[in-house]
Biotite code that builds the C-alpha atoms (Angstrom):
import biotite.structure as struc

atoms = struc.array([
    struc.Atom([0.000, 0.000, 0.000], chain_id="A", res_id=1, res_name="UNK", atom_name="CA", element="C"),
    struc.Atom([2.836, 1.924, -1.043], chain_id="A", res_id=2, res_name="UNK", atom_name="CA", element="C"),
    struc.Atom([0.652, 4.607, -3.461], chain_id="A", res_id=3, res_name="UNK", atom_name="CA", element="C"),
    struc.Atom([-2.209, 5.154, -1.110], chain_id="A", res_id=4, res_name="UNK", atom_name="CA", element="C"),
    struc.Atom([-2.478, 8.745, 0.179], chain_id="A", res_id=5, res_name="UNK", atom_name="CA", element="C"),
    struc.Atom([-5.209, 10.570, 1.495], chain_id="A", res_id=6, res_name="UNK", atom_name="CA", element="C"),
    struc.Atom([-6.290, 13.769, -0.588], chain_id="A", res_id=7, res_name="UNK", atom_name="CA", element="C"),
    struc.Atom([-8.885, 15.326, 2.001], chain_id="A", res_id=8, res_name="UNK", atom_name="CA", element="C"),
    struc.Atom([-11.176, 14.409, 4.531], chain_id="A", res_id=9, res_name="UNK", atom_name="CA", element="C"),
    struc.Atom([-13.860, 16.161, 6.745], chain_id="A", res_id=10, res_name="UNK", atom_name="CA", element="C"),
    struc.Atom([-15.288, 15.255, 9.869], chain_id="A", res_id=11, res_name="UNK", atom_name="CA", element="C"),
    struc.Atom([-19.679, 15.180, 9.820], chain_id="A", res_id=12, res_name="UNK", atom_name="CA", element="C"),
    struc.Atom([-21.717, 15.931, 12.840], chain_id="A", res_id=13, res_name="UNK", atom_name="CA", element="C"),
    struc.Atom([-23.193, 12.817, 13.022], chain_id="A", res_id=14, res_name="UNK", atom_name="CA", element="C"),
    struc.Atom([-22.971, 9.442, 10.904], chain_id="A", res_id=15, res_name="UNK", atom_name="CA", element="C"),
    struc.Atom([-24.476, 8.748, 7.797], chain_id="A", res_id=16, res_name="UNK", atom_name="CA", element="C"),
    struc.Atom([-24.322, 6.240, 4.872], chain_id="A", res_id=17, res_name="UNK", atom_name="CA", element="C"),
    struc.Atom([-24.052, 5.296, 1.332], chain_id="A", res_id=18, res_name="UNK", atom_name="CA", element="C"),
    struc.Atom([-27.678, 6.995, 0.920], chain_id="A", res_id=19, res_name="UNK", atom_name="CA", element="C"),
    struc.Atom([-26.847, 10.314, 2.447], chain_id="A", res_id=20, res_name="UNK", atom_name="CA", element="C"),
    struc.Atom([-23.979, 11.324, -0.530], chain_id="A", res_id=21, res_name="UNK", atom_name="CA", element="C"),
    struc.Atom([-25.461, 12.922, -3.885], chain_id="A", res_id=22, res_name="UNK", atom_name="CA", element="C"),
    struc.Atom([-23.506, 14.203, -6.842], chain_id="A", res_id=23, res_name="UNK", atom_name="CA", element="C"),
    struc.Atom([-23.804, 17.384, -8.335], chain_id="A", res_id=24, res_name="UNK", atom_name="CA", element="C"),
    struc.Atom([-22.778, 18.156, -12.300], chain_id="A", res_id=25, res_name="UNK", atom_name="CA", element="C"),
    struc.Atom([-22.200, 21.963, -12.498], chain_id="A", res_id=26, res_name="UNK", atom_name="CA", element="C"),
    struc.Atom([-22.848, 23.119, -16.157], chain_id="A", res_id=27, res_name="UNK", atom_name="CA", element="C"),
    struc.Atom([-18.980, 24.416, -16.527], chain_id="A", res_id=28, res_name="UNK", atom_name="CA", element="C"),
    struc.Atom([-17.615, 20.420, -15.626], chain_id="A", res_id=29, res_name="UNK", atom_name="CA", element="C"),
    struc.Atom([-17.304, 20.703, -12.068], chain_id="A", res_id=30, res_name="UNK", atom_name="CA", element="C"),
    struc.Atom([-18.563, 18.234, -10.161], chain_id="A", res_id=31, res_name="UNK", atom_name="CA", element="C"),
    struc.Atom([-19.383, 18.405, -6.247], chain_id="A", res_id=32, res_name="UNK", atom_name="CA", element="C"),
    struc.Atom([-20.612, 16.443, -3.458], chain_id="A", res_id=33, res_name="UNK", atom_name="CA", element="C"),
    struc.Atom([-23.145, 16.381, -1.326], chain_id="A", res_id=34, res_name="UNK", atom_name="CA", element="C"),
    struc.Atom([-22.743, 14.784, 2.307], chain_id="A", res_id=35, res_name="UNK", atom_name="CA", element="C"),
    struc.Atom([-25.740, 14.662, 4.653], chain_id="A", res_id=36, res_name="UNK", atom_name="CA", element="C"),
    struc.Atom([-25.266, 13.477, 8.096], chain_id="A", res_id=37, res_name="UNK", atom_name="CA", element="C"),
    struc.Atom([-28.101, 12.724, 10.415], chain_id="A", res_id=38, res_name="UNK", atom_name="CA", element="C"),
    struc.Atom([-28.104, 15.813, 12.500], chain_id="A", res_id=39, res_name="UNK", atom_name="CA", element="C"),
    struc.Atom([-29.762, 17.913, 9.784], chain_id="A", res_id=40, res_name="UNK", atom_name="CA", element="C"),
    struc.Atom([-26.167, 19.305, 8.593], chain_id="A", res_id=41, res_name="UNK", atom_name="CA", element="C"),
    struc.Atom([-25.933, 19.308, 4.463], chain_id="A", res_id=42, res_name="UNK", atom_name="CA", element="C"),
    struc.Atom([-21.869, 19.876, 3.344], chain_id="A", res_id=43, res_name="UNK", atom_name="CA", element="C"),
    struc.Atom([-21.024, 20.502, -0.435], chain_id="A", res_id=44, res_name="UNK", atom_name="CA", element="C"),
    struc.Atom([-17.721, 19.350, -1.321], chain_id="A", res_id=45, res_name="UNK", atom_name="CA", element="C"),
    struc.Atom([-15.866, 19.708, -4.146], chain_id="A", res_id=46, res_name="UNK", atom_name="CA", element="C"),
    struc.Atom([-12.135, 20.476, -5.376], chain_id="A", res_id=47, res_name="UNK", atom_name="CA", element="C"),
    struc.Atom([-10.411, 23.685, -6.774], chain_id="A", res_id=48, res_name="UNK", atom_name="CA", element="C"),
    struc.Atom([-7.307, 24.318, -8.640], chain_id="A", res_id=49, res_name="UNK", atom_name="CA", element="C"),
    struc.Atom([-5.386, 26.544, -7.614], chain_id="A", res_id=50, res_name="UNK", atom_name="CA", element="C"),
    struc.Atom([-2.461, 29.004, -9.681], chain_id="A", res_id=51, res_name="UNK", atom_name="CA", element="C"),
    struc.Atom([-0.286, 25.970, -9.693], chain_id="A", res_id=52, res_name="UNK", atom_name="CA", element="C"),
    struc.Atom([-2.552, 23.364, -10.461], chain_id="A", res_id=53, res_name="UNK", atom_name="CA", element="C"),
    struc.Atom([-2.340, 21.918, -7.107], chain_id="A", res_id=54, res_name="UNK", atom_name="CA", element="C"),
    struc.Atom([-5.697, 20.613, -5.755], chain_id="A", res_id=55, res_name="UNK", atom_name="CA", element="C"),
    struc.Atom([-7.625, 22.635, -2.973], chain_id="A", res_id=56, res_name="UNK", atom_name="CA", element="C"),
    struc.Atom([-10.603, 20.844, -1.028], chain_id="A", res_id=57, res_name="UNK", atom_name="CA", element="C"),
    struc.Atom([-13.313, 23.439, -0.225], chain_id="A", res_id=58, res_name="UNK", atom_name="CA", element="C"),
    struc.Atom([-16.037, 22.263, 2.245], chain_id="A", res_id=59, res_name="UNK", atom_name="CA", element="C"),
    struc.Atom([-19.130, 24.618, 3.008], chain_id="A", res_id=60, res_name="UNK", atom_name="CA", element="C"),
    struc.Atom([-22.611, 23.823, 4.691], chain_id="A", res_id=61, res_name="UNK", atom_name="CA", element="C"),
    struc.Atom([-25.811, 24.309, 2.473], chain_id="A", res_id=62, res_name="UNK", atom_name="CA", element="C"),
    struc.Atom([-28.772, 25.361, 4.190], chain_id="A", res_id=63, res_name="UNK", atom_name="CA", element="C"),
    struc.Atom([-32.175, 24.057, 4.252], chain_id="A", res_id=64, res_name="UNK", atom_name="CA", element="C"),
    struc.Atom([-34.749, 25.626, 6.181], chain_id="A", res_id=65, res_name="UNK", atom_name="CA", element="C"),
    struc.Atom([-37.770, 23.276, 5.550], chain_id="A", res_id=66, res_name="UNK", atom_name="CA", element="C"),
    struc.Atom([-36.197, 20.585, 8.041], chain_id="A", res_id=67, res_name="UNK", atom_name="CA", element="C"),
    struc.Atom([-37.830, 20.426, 11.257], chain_id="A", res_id=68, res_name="UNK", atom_name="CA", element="C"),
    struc.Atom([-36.022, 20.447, 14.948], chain_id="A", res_id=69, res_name="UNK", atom_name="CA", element="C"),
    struc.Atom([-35.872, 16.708, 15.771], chain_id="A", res_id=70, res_name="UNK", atom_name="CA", element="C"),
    struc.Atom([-35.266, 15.425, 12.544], chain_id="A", res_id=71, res_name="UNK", atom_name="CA", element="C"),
    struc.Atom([-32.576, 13.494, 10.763], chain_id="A", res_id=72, res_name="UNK", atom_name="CA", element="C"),
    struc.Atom([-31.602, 12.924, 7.222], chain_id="A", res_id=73, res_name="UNK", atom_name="CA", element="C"),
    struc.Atom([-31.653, 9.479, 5.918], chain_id="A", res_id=74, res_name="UNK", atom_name="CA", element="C"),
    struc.Atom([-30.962, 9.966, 2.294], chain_id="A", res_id=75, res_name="UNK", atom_name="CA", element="C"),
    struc.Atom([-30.599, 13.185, 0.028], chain_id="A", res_id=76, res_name="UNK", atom_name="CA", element="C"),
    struc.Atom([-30.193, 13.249, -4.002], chain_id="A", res_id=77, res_name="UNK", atom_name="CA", element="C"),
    struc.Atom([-29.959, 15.270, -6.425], chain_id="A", res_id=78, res_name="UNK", atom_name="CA", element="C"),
    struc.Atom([-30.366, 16.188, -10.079], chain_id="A", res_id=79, res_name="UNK", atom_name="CA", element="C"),
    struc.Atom([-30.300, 19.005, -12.626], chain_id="A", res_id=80, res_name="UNK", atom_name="CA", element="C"),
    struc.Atom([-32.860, 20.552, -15.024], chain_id="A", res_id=81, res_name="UNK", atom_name="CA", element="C"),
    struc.Atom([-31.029, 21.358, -17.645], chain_id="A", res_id=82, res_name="UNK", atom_name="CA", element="C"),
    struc.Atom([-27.432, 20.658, -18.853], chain_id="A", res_id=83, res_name="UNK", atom_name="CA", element="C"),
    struc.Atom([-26.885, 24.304, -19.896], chain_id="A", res_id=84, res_name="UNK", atom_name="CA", element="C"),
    struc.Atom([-27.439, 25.890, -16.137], chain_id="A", res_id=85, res_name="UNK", atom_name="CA", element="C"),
    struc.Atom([-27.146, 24.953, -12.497], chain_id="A", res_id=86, res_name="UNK", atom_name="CA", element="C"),
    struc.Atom([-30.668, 24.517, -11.812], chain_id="A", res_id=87, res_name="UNK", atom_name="CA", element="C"),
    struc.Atom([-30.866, 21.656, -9.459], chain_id="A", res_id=88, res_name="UNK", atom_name="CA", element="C"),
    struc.Atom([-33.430, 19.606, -7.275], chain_id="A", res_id=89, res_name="UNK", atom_name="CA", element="C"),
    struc.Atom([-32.542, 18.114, -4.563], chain_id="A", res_id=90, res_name="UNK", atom_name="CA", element="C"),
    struc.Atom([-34.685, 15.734, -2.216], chain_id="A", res_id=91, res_name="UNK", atom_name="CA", element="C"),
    struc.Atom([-34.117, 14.861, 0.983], chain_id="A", res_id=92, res_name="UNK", atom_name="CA", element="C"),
    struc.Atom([-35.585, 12.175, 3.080], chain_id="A", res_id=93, res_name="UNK", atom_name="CA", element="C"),
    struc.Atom([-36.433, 12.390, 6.882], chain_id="A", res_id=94, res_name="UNK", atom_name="CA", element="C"),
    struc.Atom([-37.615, 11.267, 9.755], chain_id="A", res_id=95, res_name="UNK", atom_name="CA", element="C"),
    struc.Atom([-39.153, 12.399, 12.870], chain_id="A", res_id=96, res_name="UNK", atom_name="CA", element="C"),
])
């Protein structure tokens, strides 16, 4: 295991699982990530270049405000109207 490096990690809030990650295809080829963790807490992820083409991990929280006190995520997706613009829906599943 020689090769294997790590490139970035964050920590969540809470756990979560294979349903609570959705992928996001930006219009200009980007592509992001977004992590859900059980305490209501929605991260995008993705990767920037920076002036000499090294990689730079940037992490921010999305909001939702439709997601009542008590509640935890136990999936999220996502998907985009249209190829030519970022115009996206994303779902999210809960429970009370």
């Amino acid at each position: 295991m020689d090769g294997i490096l790590d490139a970035h990690y964050f920590d969540l809030p809470s756990q979560g699982n294979i349903y609570s990650l959705a992928e996001l295809h930006m219009s200009n080829g980007i592509n992001k990530i977004l992590a859900a963790s059980l305490r209501r807490k929605v991260y995008s992820f993705e990767y920037l270049t920076d002036d000499e083409n090294f990689l730079k991990p940037l992490v921010k929280e999305v909001q939702f405000t439709y997601i009542p006190s008590g509640a935890e995520i136990i999936s999220i997706d996502a998907f985009t109207k249209s190829k030519s613009s970022d115009d996206f829906v994303i779902g999210i599943t809960i429970i009370k």
